[in-house]
N, C-alpha and C positions, 0 to 999 in steps of 0.2 A: 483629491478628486471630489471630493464632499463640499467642499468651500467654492471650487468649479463650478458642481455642478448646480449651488442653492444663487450661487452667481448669477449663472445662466439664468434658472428659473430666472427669477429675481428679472434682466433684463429681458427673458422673453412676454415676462407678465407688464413689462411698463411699454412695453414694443405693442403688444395688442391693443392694452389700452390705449395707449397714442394712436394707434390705426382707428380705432373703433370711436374714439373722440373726434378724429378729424373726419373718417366717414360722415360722422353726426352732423359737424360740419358743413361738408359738400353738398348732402342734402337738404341742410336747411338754406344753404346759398341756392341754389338749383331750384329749389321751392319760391324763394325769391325772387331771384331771375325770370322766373315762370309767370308770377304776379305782377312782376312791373310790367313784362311785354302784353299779360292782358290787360294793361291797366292801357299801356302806350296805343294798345290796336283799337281800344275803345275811345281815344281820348284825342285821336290823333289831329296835332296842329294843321297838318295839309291834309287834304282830300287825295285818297288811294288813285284817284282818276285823275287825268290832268285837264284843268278849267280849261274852254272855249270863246273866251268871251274877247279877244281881236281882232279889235276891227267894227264893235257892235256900239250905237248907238244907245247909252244909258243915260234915264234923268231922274236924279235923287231930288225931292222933293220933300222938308221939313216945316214943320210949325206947330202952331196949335199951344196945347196945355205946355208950360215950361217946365212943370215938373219933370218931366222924361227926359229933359234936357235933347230935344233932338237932334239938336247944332252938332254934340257929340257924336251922334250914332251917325249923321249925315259925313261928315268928316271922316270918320273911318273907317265909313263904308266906300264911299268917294275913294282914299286914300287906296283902297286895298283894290278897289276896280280898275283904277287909271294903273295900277302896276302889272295887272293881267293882259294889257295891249287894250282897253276898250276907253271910247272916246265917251267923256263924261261930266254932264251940265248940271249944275246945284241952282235949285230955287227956291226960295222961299216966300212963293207966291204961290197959289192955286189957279192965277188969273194961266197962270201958261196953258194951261190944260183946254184952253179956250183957242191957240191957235193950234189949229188944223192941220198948215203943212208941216209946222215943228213936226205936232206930235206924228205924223203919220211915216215919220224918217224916224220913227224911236224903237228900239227891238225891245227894251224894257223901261217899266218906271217904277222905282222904289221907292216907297213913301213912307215917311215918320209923322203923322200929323194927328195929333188925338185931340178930342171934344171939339172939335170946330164947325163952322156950318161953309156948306158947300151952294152956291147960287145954282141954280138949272142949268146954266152953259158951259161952266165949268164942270161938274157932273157930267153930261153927253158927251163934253170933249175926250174927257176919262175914259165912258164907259166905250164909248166907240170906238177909241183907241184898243183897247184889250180884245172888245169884240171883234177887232180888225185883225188879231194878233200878236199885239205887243204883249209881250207881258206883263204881268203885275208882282211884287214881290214890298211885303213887310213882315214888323213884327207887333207882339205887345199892342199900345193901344194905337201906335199908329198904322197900322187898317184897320185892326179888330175893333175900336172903338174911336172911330173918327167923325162919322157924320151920322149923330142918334134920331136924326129928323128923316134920314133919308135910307128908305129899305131897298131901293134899287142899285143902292151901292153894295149895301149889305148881303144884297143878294148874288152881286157878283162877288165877294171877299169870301163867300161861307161862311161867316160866322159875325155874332157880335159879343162883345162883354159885357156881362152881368153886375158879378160882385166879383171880390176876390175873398173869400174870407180869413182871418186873421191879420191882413195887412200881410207885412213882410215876414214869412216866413221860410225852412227848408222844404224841402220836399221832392219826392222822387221821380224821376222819369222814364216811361220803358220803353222801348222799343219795337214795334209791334210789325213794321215791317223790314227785313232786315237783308233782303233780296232787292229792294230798294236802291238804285243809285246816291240818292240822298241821304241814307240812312246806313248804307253797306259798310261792316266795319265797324259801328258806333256803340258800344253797348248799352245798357242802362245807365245811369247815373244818377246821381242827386245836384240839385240847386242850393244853393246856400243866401239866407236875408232875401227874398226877392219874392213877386208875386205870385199865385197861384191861379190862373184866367179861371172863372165857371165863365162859361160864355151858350148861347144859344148857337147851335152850328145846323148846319145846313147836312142832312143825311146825305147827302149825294158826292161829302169831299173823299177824298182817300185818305184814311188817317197813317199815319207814319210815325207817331208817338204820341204818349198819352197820358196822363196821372189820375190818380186816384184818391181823392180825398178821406181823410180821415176820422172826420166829424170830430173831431177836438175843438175848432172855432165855431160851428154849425152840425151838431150833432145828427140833426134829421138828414143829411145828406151822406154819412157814414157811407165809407163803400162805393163811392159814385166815380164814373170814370169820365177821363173829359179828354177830349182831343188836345196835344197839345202843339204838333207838327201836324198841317198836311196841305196836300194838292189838290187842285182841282181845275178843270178848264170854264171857261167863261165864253163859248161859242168856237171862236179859233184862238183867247189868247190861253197863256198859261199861269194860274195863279197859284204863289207861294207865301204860307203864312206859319209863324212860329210867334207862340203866346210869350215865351218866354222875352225879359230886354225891359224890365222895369228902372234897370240900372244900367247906363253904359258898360260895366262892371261883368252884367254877366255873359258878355261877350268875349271875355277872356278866358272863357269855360271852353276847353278843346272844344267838348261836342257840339256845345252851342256854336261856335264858331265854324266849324265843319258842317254842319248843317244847313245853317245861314246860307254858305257861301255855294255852299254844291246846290242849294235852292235856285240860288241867284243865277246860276249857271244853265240850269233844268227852263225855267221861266225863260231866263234873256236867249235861249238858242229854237223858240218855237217860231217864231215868223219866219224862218229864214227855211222851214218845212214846206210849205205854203207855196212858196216859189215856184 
């Protein structure tokens, strides 16, 4: 009975400890599990909502500075809209903005076109378009920093660009509105090598996200917050703009990519209010 029962012992003490290891276990998997679905709900490839854009009249419009490369961004932006049902015309000319009836059959226009100059016709053509309606939708420097001659653009876009300081670096994103259509779902994150906009913005946009600079490359600016998502109307059209897209690259960023796209969706579906 003795050898039984140190036995026993013996097996009930490796029996606990097995329970109480694999508990340890279940809870750190469960902890896990828990992290990646916050990770996935903040991060997510498709928009929670389902896009609207069949049937709509969009024109992507690139050029300007090559660095941005915006043949890229036009491409897969193009690429992703022509598979949502909407009918979809690439230029890379500013001169289109100049006819009328085109533009006045367009629900949205997307533009990539940084440091370039804009003639007076082409400008009216633009702006009139948006004030009619259409929308407007960019990112990075093609709205925020495309026509540094011309402040009646900039006035319709909300914002322009400054500096970036440091060049290419990481840095954080938050979220500020999150009741937000565009924004619902998306957590904070970080950006990884890519620019950081300080830009002059226009009080009157809705901001929707934002960063905060750290005074590591510009110390005196320590602390400072800057729009880096938001909306805003330009008479009846609807304008969206997101600073981030220095690299074709960082549009591989869920959030980035879910934002963009639920942007593009919020813009391209306001003329069709109007009616």
């Amino acid at each position: 009975m003795y050898l039984d029962s140190k036995y026993y012992q013996y097996e009930l003490s490796l029996f606990i400890k097995y329970n109480c290891h694999m508990n340890a276990l279940k809870s750190m998997l469960f902890l896990l599990l828990i992290g990646i679905s916050s990770i996935t709900l903040a991060q997510s490839d498709e928009p929670t909502e389902s896009i609207s854009l069949a049937n709509k009249n969009i024109l992507v419009v690139w050029g300007g500075w090559d660095g941005h490369q915006p043949q890229k961004f036009a491409k897969k932006v193009s690429k992703w809209a022509r598979s949502v049902g909407a009918y979809v015309t690439v230029s890379d000319s500013l001169g289109i903005y100049t006819d009328k009836e085109f533009m006045e059959k367009q629900d949205l226009i997307i533009q990539y076109w940084t440091m370039g100059t804009i003639t007076d016709d082409e400008s009216k053509g633009l702006i009139e378009a948006i004030k009619s309606g259409t929308g407007l939708v960019g990112c990075h420097g093609g709205i925020g920093d495309s026509f540094r001659n011309n402040t009646d653009y900039q006035y319709m876009v909300g914002g322009q660009w400054v500096t970036h300081p440091g060049g290419k670096i990481n840095y954080k994103v938050e979220i500020g509105q999150t009741n937000d259509p565009v924004t619902n779902g998306v957590g904070d994150f970080e950006i990884f090598n890519t620019e950081q906009y300080y830009m002059h913005v226009d009080p009157n946009v809705k901001v929707l996200a934002r960063t905060t600079f750290s005074g590591e490359h510009d110390q005196w600016i320590k602390g400072a917050t800057m729009p880096v998502v938001w909306k805003k109307m330009h008479q009846n059209g609807r304008v969206f703009y997101i600073s981030i897209g220095h690299n074709p690259e960082d549009f591989d960023h869920p959030a980035v990519w879910t934002m963009l796209t639920r942007g593009i969706d919020w813009a391209g579906n306001g003329k069709n209010l109007l009616n």
